[in-house]
GUVOZA-952140 format. One line per 2 residues: number of its first residue (from 1); for each residue x negated, y, z negated of C-alpha. Coordinates in Angstrom, 2 decimals, always signed. Example, Ala and Ser with C-alpha at 12.3 -4.5 7.8 and 13.67 -1.06 7.14 Angstrom:
% GUVOZA-952140
1) -12.30,-4.50,-7.80 ~ -13.67,-1.06,-7.14;
This chain:
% GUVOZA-952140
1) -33.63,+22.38,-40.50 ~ -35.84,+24.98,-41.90;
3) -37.02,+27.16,-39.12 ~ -40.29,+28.73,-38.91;
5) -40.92,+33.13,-38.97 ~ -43.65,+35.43,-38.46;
7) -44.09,+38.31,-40.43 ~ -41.75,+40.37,-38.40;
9) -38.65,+37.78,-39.63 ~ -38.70,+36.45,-35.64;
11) -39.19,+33.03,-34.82 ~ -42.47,+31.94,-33.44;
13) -42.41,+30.98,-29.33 ~ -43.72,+27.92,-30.34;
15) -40.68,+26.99,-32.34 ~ -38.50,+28.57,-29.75;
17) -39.77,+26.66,-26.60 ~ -39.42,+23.39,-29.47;
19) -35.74,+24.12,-29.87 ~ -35.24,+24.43,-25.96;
21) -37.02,+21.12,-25.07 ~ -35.00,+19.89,-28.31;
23) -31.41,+20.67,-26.87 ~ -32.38,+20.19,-23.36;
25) -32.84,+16.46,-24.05 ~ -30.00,+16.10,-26.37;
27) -27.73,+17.79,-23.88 ~ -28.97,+15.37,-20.56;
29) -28.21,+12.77,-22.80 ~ -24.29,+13.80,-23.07;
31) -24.29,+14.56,-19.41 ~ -25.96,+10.80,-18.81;
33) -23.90,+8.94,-21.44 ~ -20.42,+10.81,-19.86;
35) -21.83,+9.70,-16.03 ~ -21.91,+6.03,-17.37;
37) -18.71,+6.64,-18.98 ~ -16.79,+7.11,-15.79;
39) -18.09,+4.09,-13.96 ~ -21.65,+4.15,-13.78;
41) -23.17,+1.26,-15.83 ~ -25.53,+1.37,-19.06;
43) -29.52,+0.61,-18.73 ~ -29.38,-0.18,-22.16;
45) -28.10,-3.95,-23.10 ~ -25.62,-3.59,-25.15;
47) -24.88,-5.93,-28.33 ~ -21.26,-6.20,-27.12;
49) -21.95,-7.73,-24.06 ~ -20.61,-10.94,-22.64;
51) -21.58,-12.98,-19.85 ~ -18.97,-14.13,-17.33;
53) -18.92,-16.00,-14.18 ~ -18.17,-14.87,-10.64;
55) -17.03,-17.00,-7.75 ~ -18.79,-19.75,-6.31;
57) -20.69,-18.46,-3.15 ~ -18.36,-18.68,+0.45;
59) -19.56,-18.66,+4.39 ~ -17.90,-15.63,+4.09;
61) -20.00,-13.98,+1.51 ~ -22.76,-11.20,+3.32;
63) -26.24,-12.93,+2.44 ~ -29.84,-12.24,+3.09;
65) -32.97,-14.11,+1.98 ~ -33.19,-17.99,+1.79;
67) -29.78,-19.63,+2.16 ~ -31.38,-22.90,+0.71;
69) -32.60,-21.17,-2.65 ~ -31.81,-22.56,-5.87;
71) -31.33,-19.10,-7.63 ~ -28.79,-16.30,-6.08;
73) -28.84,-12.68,-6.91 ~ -25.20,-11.38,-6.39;
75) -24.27,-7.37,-6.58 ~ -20.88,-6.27,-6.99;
77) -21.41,-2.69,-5.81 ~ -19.97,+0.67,-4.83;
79) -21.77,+2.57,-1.57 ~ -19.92,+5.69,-3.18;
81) -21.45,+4.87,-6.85 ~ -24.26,+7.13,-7.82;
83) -25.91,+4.10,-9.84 ~ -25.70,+1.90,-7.12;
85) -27.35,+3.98,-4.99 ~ -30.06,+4.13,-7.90;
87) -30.44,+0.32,-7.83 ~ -30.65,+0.13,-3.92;
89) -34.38,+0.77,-4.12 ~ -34.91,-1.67,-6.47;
91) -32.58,-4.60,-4.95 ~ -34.70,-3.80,-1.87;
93) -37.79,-4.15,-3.39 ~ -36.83,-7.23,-4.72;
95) -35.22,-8.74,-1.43 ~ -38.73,-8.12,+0.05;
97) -40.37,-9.51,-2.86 ~ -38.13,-12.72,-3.62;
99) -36.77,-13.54,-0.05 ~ -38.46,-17.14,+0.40;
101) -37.16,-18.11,-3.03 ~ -33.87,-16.05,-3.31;
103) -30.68,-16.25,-2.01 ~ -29.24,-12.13,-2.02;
105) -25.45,-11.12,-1.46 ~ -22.97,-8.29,-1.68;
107) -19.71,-7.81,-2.53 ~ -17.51,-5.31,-2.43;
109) -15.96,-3.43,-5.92 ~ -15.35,-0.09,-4.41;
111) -14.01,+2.33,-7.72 ~ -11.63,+4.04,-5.53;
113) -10.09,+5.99,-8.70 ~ -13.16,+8.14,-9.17;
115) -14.93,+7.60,-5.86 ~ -12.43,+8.60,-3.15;
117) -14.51,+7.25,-0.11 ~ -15.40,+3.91,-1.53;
119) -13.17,+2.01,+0.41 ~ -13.77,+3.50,+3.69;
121) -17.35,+2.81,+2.89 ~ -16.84,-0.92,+2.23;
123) -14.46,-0.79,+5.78 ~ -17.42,+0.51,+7.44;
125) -19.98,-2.33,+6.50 ~ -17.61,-4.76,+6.98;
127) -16.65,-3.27,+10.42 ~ -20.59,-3.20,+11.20;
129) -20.53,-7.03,+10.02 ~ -17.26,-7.91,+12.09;
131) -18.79,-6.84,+15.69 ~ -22.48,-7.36,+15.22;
133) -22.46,-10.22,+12.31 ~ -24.95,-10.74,+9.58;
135) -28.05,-8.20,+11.09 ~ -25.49,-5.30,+11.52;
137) -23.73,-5.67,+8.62 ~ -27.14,-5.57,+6.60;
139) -27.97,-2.57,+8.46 ~ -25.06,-0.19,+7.71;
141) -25.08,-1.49,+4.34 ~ -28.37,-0.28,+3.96;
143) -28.00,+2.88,+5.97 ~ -24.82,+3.62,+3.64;
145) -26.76,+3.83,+0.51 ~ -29.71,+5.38,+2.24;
147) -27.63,+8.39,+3.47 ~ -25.21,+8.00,+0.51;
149) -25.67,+12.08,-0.88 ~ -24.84,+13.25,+2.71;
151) -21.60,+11.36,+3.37 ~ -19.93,+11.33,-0.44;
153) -20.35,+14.76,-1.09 ~ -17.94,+16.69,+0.42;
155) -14.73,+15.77,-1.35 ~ -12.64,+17.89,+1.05;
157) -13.01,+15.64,+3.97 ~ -10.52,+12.54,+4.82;
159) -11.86,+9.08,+4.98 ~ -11.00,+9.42,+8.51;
161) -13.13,+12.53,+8.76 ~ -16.35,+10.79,+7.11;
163) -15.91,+8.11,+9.58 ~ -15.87,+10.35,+12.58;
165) -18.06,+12.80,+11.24 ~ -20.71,+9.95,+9.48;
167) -20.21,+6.64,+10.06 ~ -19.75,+6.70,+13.98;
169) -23.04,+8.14,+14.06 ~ -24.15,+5.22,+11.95;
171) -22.98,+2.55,+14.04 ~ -24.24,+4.23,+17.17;
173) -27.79,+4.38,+15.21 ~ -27.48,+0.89,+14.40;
175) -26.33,-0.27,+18.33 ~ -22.55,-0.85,+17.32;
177) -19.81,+0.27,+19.94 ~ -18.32,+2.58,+18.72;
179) -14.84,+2.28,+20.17 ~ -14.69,-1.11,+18.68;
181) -16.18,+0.28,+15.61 ~ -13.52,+2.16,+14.85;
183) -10.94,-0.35,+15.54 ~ -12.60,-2.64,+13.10;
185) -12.99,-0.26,+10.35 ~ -8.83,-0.70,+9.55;
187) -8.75,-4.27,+11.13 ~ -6.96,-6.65,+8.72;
189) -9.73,-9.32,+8.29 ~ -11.93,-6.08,+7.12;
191) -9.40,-5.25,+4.32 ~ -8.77,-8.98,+3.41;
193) -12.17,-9.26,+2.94 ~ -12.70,-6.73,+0.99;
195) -9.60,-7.36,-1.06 ~ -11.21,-10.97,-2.04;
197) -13.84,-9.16,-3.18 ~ -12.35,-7.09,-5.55;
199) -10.57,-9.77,-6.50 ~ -13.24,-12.00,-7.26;
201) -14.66,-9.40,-9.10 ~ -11.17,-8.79,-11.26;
203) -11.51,-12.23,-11.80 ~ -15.03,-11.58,-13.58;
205) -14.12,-8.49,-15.57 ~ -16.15,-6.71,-14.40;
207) -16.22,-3.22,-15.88 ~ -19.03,-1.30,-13.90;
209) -20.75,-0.38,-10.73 ~ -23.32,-2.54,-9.80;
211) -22.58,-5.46,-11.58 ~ -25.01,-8.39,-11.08;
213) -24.92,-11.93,-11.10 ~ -27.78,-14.48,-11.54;
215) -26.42,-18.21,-10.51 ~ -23.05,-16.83,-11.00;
217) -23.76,-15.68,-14.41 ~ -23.31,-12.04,-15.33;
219) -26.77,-10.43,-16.78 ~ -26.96,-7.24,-18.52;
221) -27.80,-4.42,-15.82 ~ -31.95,-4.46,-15.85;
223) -33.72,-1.50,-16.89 ~ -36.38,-1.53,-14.20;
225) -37.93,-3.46,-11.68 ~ -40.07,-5.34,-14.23;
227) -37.02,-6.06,-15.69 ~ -35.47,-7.21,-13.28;
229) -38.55,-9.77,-11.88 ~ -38.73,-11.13,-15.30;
231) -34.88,-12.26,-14.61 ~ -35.33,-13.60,-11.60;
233) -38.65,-15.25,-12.93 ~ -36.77,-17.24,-15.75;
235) -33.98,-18.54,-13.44 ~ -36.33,-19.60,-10.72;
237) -38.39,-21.53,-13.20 ~ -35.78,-22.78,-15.05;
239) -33.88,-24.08,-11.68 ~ -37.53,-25.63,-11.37;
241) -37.71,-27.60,-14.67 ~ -34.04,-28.58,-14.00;
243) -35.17,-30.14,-10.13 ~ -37.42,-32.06,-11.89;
245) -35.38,-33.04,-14.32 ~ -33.24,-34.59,-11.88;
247) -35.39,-36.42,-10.17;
């Protein structure tokens, strides 16, 4: 590239502050493509992907919204996954948006070789869910990804030590004992449950952190909310066409 002078042979500082802007987007776009690399999913859809099916839907799945919908939203998330926590805005919006017509659940697909407190983090909602039941579970869940850049930062604590130092503060918040919080954060039905998860999700292939699900089909990860609505849009009026189908 031929690059501009003035008469003194030095570049003009409108050419300059063009070659900054220039390599400052070129290099966030390393730094992005190297965070997705390591865990995080791609916004873009990709022409390799393939669509595979998770696991029919169990009592024992965590659910929110109407249980009597004919379209279901599943996650397969990380509370220690930075993209997850970028997506928790937007799965809320659309909970509050879709609730009447869509049936939301979690499950847990904690990357515990690159996140170190992902599995204590899937203990602790599934501690919260184990004493209080659906409401408390929902509520740690959310106050996990809420808080998610104060509790996953410090890499020099033990799980233990984000428990006590985080998420006993959490369930106190939330109205959990926390005595029996803490017993229920190793219990063995917590780490069964979580195992089925991740093996559900094995089972799937999946590859990334959040992974989603629409009627048990995977869907490239949306790009935005819009994106996202327009997904949900399709399946709801397609599960239409199909009732009447039937009938």
């Amino acid at each position: 590239m031929k690059i501009m002078q003035n008469r003194t042979g030095q570049m003009s500082k409108t050419t300059i502050w063009f070659i900054v802007g220039f390599l400052v987007v070129v290099t966030a776009g390393v730094i992005i493509a190297g965070a997705y690399s390591s865990g995080a999913p791609s916004n873009t859809a990709s022409s390799t992907f393939v669509s595979t099916t998770a696991a029919a839907l169990t009592p024992a799945d965590w659910t929110e919204g109407n249980p009597n919908a004919k379209v279901s939203l599943i996650e397969y998330g990380d509370f220690e996954c930075p993209a997850c926590g970028e997506y928790f805005p937007v799965v809320q919006q659309l909970v509050q948006n879709y609730s009447s017509t869509v049936l939301f659940v979690f499950r847990n697909f904690p990357l515990t070789t690159i996140h170190p407190f992902a599995q204590i983090g899937a203990q602790a909602a599934e501690a919260a869910g184990l004493e209080g039941g659906v409401a408390k579970y929902w509520a740690m869940n959310n106050l996990l990804y809420t808080d998610q850049q104060q509790w996953s930062l410090n890499s020099a604590l033990t799980p233990q030590q984000v428990v006590s130092q985080y998420f006993d503060g959490y369930a106190q918040t939330i109205g959990l004992d926390v005595n029996k919080f803490n017993t229920d954060v190793s219990a063995t039905s917590v780490l069964n449950k979580i195992q089925t998860d991740v093996n559900s999700g094995n089972a799937a292939q999946i590859q990334h952190t959040p992974t989603f699900f629409v009627n048990l089909q995977q869907i490239p990860n949306p790009t935005s909310l819009q994106d996202f609505e327009n997904t949900l849009n399709a399946a709801l009026a397609s599960s239409t066409a199909t009732s009447s189908t039937a009938q």
